[in-house]
Residue, then its C-alpha position, 0 to 999 in steps of 0.5 A: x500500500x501507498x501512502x500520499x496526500x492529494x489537497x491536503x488530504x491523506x490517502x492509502x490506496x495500492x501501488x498500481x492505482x493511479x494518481x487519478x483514482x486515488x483522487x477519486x477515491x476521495x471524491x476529488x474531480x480531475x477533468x479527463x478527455x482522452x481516458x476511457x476505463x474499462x475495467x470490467x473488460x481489462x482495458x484502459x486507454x491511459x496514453x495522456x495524449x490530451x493532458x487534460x487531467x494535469x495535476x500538480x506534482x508539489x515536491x517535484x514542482x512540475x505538472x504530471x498527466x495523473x490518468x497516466x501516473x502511479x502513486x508514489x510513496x509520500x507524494x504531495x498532488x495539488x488539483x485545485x491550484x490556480x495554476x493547474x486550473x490555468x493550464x488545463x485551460x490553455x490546453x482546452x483552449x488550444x484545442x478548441x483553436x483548431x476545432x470546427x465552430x459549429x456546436x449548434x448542427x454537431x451530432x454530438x452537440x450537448x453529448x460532447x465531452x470537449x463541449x462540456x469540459x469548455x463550459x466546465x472550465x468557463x472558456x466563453x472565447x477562442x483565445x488562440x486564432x490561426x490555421x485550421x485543418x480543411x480535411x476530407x469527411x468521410x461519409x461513404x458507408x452506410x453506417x458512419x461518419x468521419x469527420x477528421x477535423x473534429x478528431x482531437x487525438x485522444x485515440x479513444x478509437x484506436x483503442x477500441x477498434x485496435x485493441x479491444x477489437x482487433x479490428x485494425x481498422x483505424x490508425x494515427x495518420x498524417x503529419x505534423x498539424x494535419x495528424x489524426x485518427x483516421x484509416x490507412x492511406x486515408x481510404x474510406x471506412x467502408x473500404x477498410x476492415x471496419x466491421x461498422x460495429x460502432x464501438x469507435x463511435x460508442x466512446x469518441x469524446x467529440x463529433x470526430x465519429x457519428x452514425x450516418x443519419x437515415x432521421x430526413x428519410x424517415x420524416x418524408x416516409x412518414x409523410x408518404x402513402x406507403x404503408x409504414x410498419x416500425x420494428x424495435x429491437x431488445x436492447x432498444x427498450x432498456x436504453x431510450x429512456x437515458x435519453x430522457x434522464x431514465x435510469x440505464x436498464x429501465x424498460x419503456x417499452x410502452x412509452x415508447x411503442x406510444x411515441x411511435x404511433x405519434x409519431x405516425x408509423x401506421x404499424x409498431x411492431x416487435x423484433x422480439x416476435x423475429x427474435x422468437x422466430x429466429x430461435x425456431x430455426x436455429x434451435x432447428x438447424x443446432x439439433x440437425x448437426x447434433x444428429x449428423x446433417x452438418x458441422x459442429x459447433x454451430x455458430x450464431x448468425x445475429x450480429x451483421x458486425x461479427x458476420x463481416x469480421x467473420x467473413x474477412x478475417x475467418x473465411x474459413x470457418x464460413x460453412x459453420x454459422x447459422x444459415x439464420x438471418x438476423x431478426x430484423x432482417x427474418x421480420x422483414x421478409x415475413x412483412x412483405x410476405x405473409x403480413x403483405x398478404x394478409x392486409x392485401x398489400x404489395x411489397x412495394x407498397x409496405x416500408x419497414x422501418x427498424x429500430x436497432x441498438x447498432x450502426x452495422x444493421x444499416x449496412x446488413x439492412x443493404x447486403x444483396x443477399x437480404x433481399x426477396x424478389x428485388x425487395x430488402x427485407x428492410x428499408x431503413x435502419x434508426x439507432x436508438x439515439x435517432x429515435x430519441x433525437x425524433x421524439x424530441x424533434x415532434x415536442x413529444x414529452x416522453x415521461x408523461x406518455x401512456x404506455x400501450x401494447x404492440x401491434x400483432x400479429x408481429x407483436x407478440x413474444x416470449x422472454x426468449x426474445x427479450x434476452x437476445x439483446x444481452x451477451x448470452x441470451x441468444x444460446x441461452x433462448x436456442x436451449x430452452x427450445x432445443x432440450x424441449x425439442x430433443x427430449x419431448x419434455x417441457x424444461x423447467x428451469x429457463x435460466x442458465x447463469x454461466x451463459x450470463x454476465x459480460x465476462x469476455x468469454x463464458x463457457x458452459x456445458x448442458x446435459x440434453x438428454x444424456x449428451x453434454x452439449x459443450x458452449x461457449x458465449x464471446x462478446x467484443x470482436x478480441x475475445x471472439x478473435x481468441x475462441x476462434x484462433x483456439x477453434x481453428x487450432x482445435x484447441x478446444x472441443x464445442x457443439x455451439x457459439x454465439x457471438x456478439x460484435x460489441x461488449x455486453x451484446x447489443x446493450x452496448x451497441x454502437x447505436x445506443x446512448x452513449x456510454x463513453x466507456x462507463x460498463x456499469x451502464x451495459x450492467x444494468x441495460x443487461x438486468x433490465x432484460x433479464x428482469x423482463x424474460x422473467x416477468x413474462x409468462x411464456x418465456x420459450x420461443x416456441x409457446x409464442x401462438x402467433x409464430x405457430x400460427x405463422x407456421x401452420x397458415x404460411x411456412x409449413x413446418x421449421x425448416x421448410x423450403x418456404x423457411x428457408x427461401x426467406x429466413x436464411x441467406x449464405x455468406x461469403x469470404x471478403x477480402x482482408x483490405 
């Protein structure tokens, strides 16, 4: 243990903390920028690039980025002086000296960190006037948005993408006064490895990295004569409400299935419906391999961000994740199919809108594969920050909403559905239907603990009908980088993976409220879907009467050749740019 004094306060804390978290410790607020904590996932961005958190070093007589300083025994740490202050100052003012001026139309605009520690350190002017950098904005994807100009170098989303997700898509590029992150040789992103898992996004301080806004589209969809149908995701409903000081984790559901029908959308339905349909299948394709009509394990096909890394960096495992579609996208091809027919409409004549926690769905949305008879299965993909952004923009006053119900017939679901949107909840949702189909007996207890929590990777085994079924559950791109390399070395023996893009699953989507790296925020998101699986009567996917109505009046049985034609799709091997 180590003993120091931080403004005249005595402290004891381990040798391997640093000056900032002993600070904190005593509820000491030093201003940081560029550090990001994420212990819960064994990743700390420390590189003291901003130097925003300077401290005063009183027996060295010198200033020392404290996010990046162990403790020393009998250290004197000033934070408060005006000297500090003054520097911190200086430092934010430099930055703002080359920063773009247009705070009132940023994305990030009342969400930026640089923003908020400007007006923190009551900077009312920009002191430092000259050249300012005029570099190209990137904006090609269909996802997201680069804009150079705003990158204040606290590679924050370098970290992620290189570090925590080893995508290696981002990197520090130019010289001198034009240096920033950016990607290699200044290729656009959608030329890059980039999976569009949104992480860089998730954490970036500034306006340096926002989703590709689709809001513009929808207000004229919404003014149109097509027949516009919503579909919102799991991990929308515990994380909207942040938007509208709710706690992270806290299920609005009905407030928000209210808003959107306020907001015009002839149709609100819910992808947990798909999510439950989705299950049918897999759960269908799992037990197939288990007997022999294919290999194992098999792997879970949800997430179009691990879908593209899986394409690019493992293409040769491509013949053993599920043939599943995504949810949204299952739900979309059954809208313009059996729904369509159902209220005697075409295809053309029918916009799905989703509601996603993840900026990669706008990608998957426009894969050619994810199409039936020249139609997408989906139209346009909104994140769950442009909602909010929407129910704002209409003056509509979330809190005092009346909750109400989803549409149906695509509006009914299980618990099983709820839980796809937190690492783990997808095989856990394929168990309880597939030991129900396996044995013929009803499963009694749904919940499996060690497929649960936001451990990197979890491993579990279940005994089905007297065969152990070895699992394993990896969420963030790296830790699934370290299952498959071991697979693929036949370093380990297992009849089932599911993979999830982005840390904690789809609560941590890069399409969420901005967590800036706060794990915490993913921790209550997860039990806030738990909690609703639990509430639920019916909480195996199979129970749901409107997907064996969809069965019995359209599909015929699991795996039919109709299922097959619309809720499956194939992969392909991309080349590694």
């Amino acid at each position: 243990m180590i003993n120091l004094t931080i403004n005249g306060k005595n402290v004891e804390v381990s040798e391997a903390t640093t000056v900032l978290d002993a600070a904190r410790s005593l509820n000491i607020n030093i201003p940081t920028l560029c550090h990001m904590d994420l212990h819960d996932i064994k990743f700390v961005n420390k590189l003291a690039s901003c130097r925003v958190c300077l401290v005063e070093d009183l027996d060295k007589g010198k200033f020392i980025p404290s996010c990046a300083t162990f403790v020393k025994e009998g250290m004197n740490i000033r934070t408060d002086s005006q000297e500090v202050i003054k520097a911190r100052r200086t430092i934010v003012e430099l930055l703002l000296s080359d920063h773009p001026n247009d705070c009132l139309k940023c994305a990030k605009n009342l969400n930026c960190q640089l923003q908020k520690l400007a007006h923190d350190l009551n900077i009312r002017e920009i002191k430092y006037t000259g050249e300012m950098r005029n570099l190209p904005i990137d904006d090609n994807s269909y996802s997201l948005v680069r804009d150079p100009n705003k990158c204040i170098l606290c590679r924050r989303c370098e970290t992620m993408c290189n570090t925590v997700q080893t995508v290696g898509a981002l990197a520090e590029v130019g010289r001198g006064f034009n240096t920033h992150v950016g990607s290699t040789f200044n290729r656009s992103m959608f030329e890059t490895t980039c999976t569009f898992c949104g992480q860089c996004l998730s954490v970036c301080p500034t306006g340096a990295l926002t989703e590709k806004s689709n809001i513009k589209e929808i207000w004229k969809l919404l003014e149109s004569d097509k027949h516009l149908i919503v579909q919102v995701a799991p991990a929308v409903r515990v994380a909207l409400g942040e938007m509208f000081g709710r706690k992270p984790g806290e299920s609005v559901e009905g407030e928000m299935v209210t808003a959107l029908r306020n907001l015009g959308f002839d149709k609100v339905f819910d992808t947990n419906f798909a999510a439950d349909l989705t299950i049918m299948e897999e759960a269908n394709e799992f037990v197939q391999r288990l007997n022999g009509k294919g290999k194992l394990p098999i792997l879970t096909s949800c997430c179009p961000g691990w879908v593209n890394f899986m394409e690019q960096q493992f293409s040769d495992l491509i013949d053993i994740p599920s043939s599943c579609k995504s949810p949204h996208e299952m739900f979309g091809a059954i809208a313009k199919t059996y729904y369509a027919e159902k209220i005697g409409k075409k295809p053309e004549d029918i916009k799905v809108v989703s509601i996603m926690p993840c900026i990669s769905k706008k990608y998957e949305a426009k894969r050619d594969e994810l199409e039936n008879e020249g139609y997408s299965d989906v139209d346009i993909v909104l994140t769950t920050r442009e909602l909010g952004a929407m129910i704002k923009e209409a003056g509509i006053d979330f809190n005092k909403l009346e909750k109400s119900d989803f549409d149906n017939p695509m509006g009914e679901s299980t618990g099983a559905g709820d839980i796809f949107g937190t690492s783990g909840g997808v095989i856990e949702a394929t168990i309880r239907t597939a030991y129900d189909t396996i044995t013929g007996e009803e499963l009694e207890k749904v919940e499996f603990e060690d497929l649960r929590g936001l451990k990197g990777i979890k491993q579990a085994k279940v005994d089905i009908n007297g065969r152990e079924i070895k699992i394993a559950v990896a969420n963030g791109l790296g830790n699934t980088r370290k299952l498959l390399e071991k697979l693929r070395n036949k370093e380990i023996d297992l009849d089932a993976i599911e993979v999830m893009a982005c840390p904690g699953g789809c609560i941590g989507g890069g399409g969420q409220p901005y967590h800036n790296g706060k794990i915490s925020i993913l921790k209550e998101r997860s039990k806030g879907l738990y909690q609703i699986d639990k509430n639920k009567k019916l909480r195996k996917s199979y129970q749901n009467p409107y997907i064996k109505k969809l069965y019995q009046e359209y599909l015929g049985e699991v795996g039919s050749e109709k299922a097959k034609e619309l809720l499956h799709t194939s992969y392909k091997a991309r080349p590694k740019l």
